[in-house]
N, C-alpha and C positions, 0 to 999 in steps of 0.2 A: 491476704486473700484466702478464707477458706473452699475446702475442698466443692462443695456445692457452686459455689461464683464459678470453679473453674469448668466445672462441667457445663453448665450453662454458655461460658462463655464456646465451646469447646462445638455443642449440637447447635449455638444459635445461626451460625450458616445454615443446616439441615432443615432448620426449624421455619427459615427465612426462605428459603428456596419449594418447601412443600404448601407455606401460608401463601405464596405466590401460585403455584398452579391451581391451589384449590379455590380462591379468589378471582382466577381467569376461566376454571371452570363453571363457578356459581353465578358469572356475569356475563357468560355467553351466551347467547338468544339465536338460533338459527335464523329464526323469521327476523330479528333483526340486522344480520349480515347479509341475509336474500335481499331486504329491503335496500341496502345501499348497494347492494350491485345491481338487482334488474328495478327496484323503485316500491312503491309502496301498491298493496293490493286496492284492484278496483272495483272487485267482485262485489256486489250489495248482499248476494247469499253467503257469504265469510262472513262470520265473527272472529274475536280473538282465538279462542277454543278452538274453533273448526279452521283456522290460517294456520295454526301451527300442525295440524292434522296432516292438511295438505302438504305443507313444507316437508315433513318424514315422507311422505307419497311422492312428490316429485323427486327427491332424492333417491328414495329407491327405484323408479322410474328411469332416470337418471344413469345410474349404475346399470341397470339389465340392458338399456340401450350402449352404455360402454360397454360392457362384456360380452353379449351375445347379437348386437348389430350389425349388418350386412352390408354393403354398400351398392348392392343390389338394389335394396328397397328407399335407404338413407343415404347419409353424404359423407361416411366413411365408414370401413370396419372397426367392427368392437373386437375385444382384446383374444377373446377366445379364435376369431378368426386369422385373428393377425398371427397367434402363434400357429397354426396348422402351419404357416411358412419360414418355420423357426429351423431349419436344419439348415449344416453347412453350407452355406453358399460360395461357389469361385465365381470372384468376379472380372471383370475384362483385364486388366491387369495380371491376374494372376493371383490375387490374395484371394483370401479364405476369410469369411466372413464368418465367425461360429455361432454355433446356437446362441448360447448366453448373448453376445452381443446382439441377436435377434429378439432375444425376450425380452431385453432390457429396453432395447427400441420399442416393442411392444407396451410394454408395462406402461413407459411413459408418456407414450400417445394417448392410451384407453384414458389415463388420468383426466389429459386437458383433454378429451370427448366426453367424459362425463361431466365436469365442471361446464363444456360448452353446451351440452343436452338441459343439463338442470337448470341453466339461464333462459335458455329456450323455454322451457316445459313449463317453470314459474311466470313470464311473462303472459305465457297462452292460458293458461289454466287462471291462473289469478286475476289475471285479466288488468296486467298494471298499465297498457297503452291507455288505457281509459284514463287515467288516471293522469300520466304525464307519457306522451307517445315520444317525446324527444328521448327521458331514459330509457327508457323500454328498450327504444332503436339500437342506443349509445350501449345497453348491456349486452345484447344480441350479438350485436358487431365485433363488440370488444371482445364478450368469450371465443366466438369465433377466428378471430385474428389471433388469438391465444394459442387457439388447436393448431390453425396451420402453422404458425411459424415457431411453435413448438414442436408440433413434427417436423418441420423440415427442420429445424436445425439437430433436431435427435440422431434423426437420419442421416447428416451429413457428419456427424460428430462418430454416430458407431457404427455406421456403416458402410458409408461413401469415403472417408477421406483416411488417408493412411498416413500415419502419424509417425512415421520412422524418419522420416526427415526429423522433425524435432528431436527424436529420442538420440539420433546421432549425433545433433548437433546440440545439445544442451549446455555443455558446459562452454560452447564456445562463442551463445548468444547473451551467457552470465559474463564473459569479460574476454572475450575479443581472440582474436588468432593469437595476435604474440606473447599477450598474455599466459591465454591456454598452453602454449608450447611450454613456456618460462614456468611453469607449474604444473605441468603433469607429464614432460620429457624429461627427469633429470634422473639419473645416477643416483640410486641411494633414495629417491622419492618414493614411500610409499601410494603416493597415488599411480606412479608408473607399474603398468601390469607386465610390461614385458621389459626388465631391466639392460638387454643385449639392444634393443632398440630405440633405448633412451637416450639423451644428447642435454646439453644445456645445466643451471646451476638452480637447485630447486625454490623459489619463491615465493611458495603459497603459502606460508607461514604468515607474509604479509598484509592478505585478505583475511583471512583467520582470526588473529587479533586483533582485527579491529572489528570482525562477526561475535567477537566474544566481550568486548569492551561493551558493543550496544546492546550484548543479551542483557547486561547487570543493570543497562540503563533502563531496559524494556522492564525488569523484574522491580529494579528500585521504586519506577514512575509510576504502576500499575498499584505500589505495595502503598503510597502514600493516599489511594483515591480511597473514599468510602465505599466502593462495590464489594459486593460479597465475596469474599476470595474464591472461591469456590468457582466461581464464574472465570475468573480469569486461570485459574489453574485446571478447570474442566477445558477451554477455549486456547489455552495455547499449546496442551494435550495435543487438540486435536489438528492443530496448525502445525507442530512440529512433527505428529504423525502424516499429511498428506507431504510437508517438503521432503520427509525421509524417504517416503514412497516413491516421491515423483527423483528424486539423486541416485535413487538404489534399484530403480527399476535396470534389468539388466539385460532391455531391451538396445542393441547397439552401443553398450557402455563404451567410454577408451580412457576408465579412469579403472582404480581400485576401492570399491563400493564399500569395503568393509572399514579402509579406511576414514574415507566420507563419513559413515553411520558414524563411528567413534567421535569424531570430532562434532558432529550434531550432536551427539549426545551430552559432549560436555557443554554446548552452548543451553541446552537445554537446561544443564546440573546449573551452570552459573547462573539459568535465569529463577531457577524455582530458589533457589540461595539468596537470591537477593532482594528478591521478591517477600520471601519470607523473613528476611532480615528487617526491610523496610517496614513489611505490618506491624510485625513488633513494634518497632520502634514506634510507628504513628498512633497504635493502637495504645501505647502508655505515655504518651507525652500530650504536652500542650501544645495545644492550636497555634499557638506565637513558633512552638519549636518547629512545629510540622511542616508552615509555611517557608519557614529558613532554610530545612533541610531540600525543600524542594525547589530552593533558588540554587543550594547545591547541589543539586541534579542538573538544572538547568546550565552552568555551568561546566558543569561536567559534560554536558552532551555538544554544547560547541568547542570542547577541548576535543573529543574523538573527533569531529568534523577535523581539524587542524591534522591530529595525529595522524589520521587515514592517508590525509597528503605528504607528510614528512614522512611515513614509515614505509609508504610505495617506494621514494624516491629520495632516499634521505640526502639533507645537507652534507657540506662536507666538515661541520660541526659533532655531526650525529655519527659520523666517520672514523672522526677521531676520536671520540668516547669509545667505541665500540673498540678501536685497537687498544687504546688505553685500559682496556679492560682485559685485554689479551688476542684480542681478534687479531686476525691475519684475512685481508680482502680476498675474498675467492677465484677474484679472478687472477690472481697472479699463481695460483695453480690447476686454472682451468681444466688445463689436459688431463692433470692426474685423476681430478673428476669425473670429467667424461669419461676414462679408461675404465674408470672402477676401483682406481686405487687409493684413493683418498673421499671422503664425506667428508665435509666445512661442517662447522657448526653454526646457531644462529650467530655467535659472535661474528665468527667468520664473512658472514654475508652483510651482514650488518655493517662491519667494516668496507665490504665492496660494493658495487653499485646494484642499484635498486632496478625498479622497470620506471623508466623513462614515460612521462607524462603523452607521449606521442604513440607509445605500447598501451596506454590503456584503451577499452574498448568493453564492448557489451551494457546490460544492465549495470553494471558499475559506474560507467560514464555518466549514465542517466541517474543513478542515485547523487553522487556526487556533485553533478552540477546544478542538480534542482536543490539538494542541501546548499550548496555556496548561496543560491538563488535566496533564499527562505535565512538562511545565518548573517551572511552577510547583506543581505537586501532589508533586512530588518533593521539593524546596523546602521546603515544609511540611510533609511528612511527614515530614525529616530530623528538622526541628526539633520538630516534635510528638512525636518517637518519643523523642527525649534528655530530653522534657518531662517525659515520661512516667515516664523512668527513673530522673528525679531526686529528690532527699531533699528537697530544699528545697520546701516545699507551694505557692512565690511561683510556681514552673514548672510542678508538677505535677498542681494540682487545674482548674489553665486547661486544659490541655493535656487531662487528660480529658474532660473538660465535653465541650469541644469535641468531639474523636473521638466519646462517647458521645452526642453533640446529633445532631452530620449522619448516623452511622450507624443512629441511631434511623428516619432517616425516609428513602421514598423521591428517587432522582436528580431527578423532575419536580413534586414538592413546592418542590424547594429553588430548583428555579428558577420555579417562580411566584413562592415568598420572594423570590427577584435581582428579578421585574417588578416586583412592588406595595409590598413592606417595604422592601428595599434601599434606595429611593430615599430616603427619610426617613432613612437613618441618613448615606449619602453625599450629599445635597445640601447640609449644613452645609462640607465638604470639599472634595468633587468632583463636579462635573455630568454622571456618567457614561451613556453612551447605552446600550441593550439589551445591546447585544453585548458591550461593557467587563462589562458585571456577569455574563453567561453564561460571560465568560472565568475572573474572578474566583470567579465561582461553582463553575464544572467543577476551575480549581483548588485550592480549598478540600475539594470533596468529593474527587477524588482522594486529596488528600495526608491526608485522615484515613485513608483506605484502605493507602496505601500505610505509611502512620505507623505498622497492625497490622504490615502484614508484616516491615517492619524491625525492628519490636521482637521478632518471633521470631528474628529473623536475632543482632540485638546478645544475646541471653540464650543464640545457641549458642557465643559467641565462649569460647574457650579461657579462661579466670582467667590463665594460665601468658603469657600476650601482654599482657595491662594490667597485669602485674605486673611483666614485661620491660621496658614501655614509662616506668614508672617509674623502675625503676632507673637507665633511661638518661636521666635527668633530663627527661623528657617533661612539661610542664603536663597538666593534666586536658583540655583542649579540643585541645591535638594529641594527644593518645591517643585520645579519641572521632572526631577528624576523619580521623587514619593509620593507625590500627590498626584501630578498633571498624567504622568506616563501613565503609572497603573490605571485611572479611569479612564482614558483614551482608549488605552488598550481592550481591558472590561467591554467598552459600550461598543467597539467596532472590533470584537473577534472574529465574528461571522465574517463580515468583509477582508481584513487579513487571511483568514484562510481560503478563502476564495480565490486571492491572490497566490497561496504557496500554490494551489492547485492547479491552477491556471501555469505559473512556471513546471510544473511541474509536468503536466503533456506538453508544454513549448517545448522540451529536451530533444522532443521528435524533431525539430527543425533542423538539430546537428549533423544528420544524413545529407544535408543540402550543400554545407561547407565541409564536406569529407570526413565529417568524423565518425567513427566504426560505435556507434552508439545501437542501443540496442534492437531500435525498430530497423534501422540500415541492415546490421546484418542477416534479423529475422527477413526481411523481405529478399536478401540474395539467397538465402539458402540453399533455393533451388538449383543452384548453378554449383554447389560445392560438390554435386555426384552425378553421373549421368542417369543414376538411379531415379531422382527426382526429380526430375526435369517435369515441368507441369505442377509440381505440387506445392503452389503457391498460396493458396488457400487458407492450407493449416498453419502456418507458421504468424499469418499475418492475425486469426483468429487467437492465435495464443499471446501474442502483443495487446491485441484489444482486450483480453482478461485482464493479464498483467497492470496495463496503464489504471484498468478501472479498478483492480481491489485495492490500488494504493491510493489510490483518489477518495474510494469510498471510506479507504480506515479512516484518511483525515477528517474529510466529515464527521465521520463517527467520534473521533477524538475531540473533533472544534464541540459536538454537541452534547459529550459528557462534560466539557469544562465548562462550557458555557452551564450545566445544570449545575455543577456544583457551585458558579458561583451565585446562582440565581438568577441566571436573564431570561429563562425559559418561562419564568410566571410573569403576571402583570404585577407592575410597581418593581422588576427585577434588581435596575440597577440602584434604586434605596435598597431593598436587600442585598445586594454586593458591599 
């Protein structure tokens, strides 16, 4: 490759990223984005020429009534009025409201009042009721519902509600009380700030490594896709800057911050590593190696699902490795620990006991069991759905049962069935704790769910492909596993992820059979100081975030895979 290839290859991100702005800028039409939110003009004095005249007119229009309106004359202050009330405010509580969080509340109301003026103003001037009065209405309405409850949630966001409840409680609504204790009270823990204070044998090692497992998986899966690299190394930039922000703010901390930031940072180092690893590699191979490498991803990514469980709570296999290795269990010198006079190494804990499945708690709980939900409910829904489709009645009359058993009954039925039934069937077995059976439980019910969808998937599959796959001397189990699986899967991914998503806010349910999952504790907060008492609000507000940008990545993830394999165009799945 000479030097010229590499250069080329080197700006064509840059190259790709400015031919994209400058193409969204030459295709942008004001008067046609007025036109789909307030409708089309109905004015007979407009032409083309003179429509777009107007659209710069009521924009500026627009704007002066944001900035310099009254609520005197109109139906709310514009932005220059609003800041004349920008200086510190005490409010009934006692807090201090400051400027900046006044201007900021300001800034962002004038926006949605200008965007709501300009709906207005193009409707009336343009005159699109005539034309269709149902848009017209429906733009009106709309911007206007925009402004208020973009003010009022601004307002309640920086300046009504006091957020110190969450900032105290953050790490303890990431994974639970005894958790928290088990990793940030220990002897010799650098997240312990005040070492005379500390108690217990430090843990956190445990969440760690398996945060830094999923960085390489996050860096590898990202590195094999065709988007711009630039885009995901601009985009997890800035995702890894607001989590350092929101760990290191050092508003009510009861950790050691500096420690945190280091350890983000190498999650970070290992994701951009492997990320960059990965492109190379997809960037100089072939399509046949690429797709292989990324079954080895996928494999990979339900190996940490496993390891995250074994390495919280290890067997007593993993035990004796760990001695065998040189380890000595911690707890048989616990005191010295506590004292200050001894620090275990990872052997050392390795070799002693883990935190107990009945200690976990927070957003971990809820990662964990909607993963089991989505790993294992896939799992069995493969196998359910071939149950299903089979002749032999030895496969097929279980496999119904089944599906038609759990779908019969509601998500939080079945896990009261995990607390009080379950036990009785698995204490002959296994002595499984709460959360082993909520995992097992989430997925079982997944994977009958997901067992439907596939089997609409398997009955669209061509005849013309498992009759190819015969002739090419295929057994019956690689034609269902290379043929039948992958375009099942292909034609119903939309529907599959619907489902991981769907398990994946049912984890809220867990609060209901006692378990310390993450929406439960968000919602006691208030009771953990006499400080907050009342301030219930924010915490449940910052849950409803939480649930939805994880909802939202998956869609966003179901709808790049689904583009790369082509079901986003017509005639997709012959493209696939």
């Amino acid at each position: 490759m000479n030097s010229e290839t590499e250069e080329n290859i080197r700006i064509s991100p840059l190259k790709e990223i400015s031919n994209s702005v400058s193409e969204w800028y030459n295709n942008f039409s004001l008067v046609e984005f007025e036109e789909s939110i307030a409708g089309k003009s109905g004015a007979s004095y407009l032409d083309d020429n003179s429509s777009k005249i107007v659209s710069y007119v009521t924009v500026g229009l627009a704007v002066i009534l944001g900035l310099f309106g009254s609520s005197e004359f109109f139906t709310a202050d514009g932005l220059l009025s609003m800041l004349d009330s920008t200086t510190d405010q005490v409010l009934n509580d006692g807090r201090i409201v400051t400027s900046s969080e006044s201007a900021l509340y300001s800034s962002i109301s004038a926006i949605a009042l200008i965007m709501a003026w300009w709906v207005t103003l193009s409707v009336l001037i343009k005159q699109t009721f005539r034309k269709n009065l149902t848009t017209a209405l429906l733009g009106i309405s709309t911007a206007w519902i925009i402004f208020i409850v973009t003010r009022g949630l601004s307002h309640f966001i920086l300046i009504e509600a006091d957020w110190v409840v969450v900032w105290a409680n953050r790490d303890l609504v990431m994974m639970g009380q005894l958790m928290k204790e088990q990793m940030t009270q220990a002897p010799g823990s650098h997240m312990c700030i005040d070492v005379n204070d500390c108690y217990g044998i430090n843990q956190n090692f445990r969440l760690w490594w398996t945060t830094y497992l999923s960085c390489v998986l996050i860096g590898g899966a990202y590195g094999t896709s065709d988007k711009n690299p630039l885009k995901f190394v601009i985009g997890f930039g800035i995702i890894a800057g607001i989590v350092s922000l929101l760990a290191t703010n050092p508003t009510e901390v009861s950790y050691n911050t500096d420690t945190v930031m280091t350890k983000i940072l190498i999650c970070v180092a290992f994701t951009y590593l492997s990320f960059a690893a990965s492109y190379y590699y997809s960037s100089r191979s072939e399509e046949y190696l690429v797709n292989r490498f990324r079954s080895y991803l996928m494999i990979y990514a339900v190996s940490i699902f496993f390891f995250a469980i074994i390495i919280m709570d290890p067997p007593e296999f993993v035990k004796k490795l760990a001695e065998f290795a040189g380890g000595t269990p911690a707890q048989e010198f616990s005191e010295e620990i506590i004292a200050g006079t001894a620090v275990p190494t990872t052997m050392d804990k390795l070799a002693g006991n883990g935190i107990e499945a009945s200690q976990w708690g927070g957003l971990f709980v809820n990662l964990i069991v909607a993963t089991a939900g989505c790993v294992l409910g896939f799992g069995i829904g493969v196998v359910l759905a071939f149950g299903r489709q089979s002749k032999l009645p030895l496969f097929k009359v279980p496999s119904v049962m089944l599906i038609e058993l759990v779908r019969s009954g509601p998500l939080i039925c079945w896990l009261y069935f995990a607390v009080f039934m379950m036990p009785d069937l698995m204490d002959p077995f296994y002595d499984a704790e709460d959360i082993i059976r909520m995992l097992l439980m989430f997925g079982i019910f997944g994977g009958c769910y997901i067992a439907e969808v596939l089997r609409g998937g398997l009955q669209a599959v061509d005849s013309g492909q498992k009759e190819a796959a015969i002739a090419l001397g295929l057994s019956p189990i690689q034609t269902k596993l290379t043929v039948e699986l992958p375009n099942a899967v292909r034609t119903t991914l939309p529907s599959i992820v619907s489902v991981f998503i769907g398990l994946w806010k049912d984890t809220t349910l867990l609060f209901i059979v006692n378990i310390l999952d993450f929406f439960k504790l968000a919602k006691d907060l208030p009771n953990t100081d006499l400080r907050f008492l009342g301030d219930f609000l924010e915490p449940l507000y910052v849950t409803a975030i939480v649930f939805w940008v994880f909802a939202f990545y998956l869609s966003r993830l179901s709808m790049g895979i689904e583009k790369n394999l082509g079901l986003v165009k017509e005639g997709g799945g012959e493209i696939a």
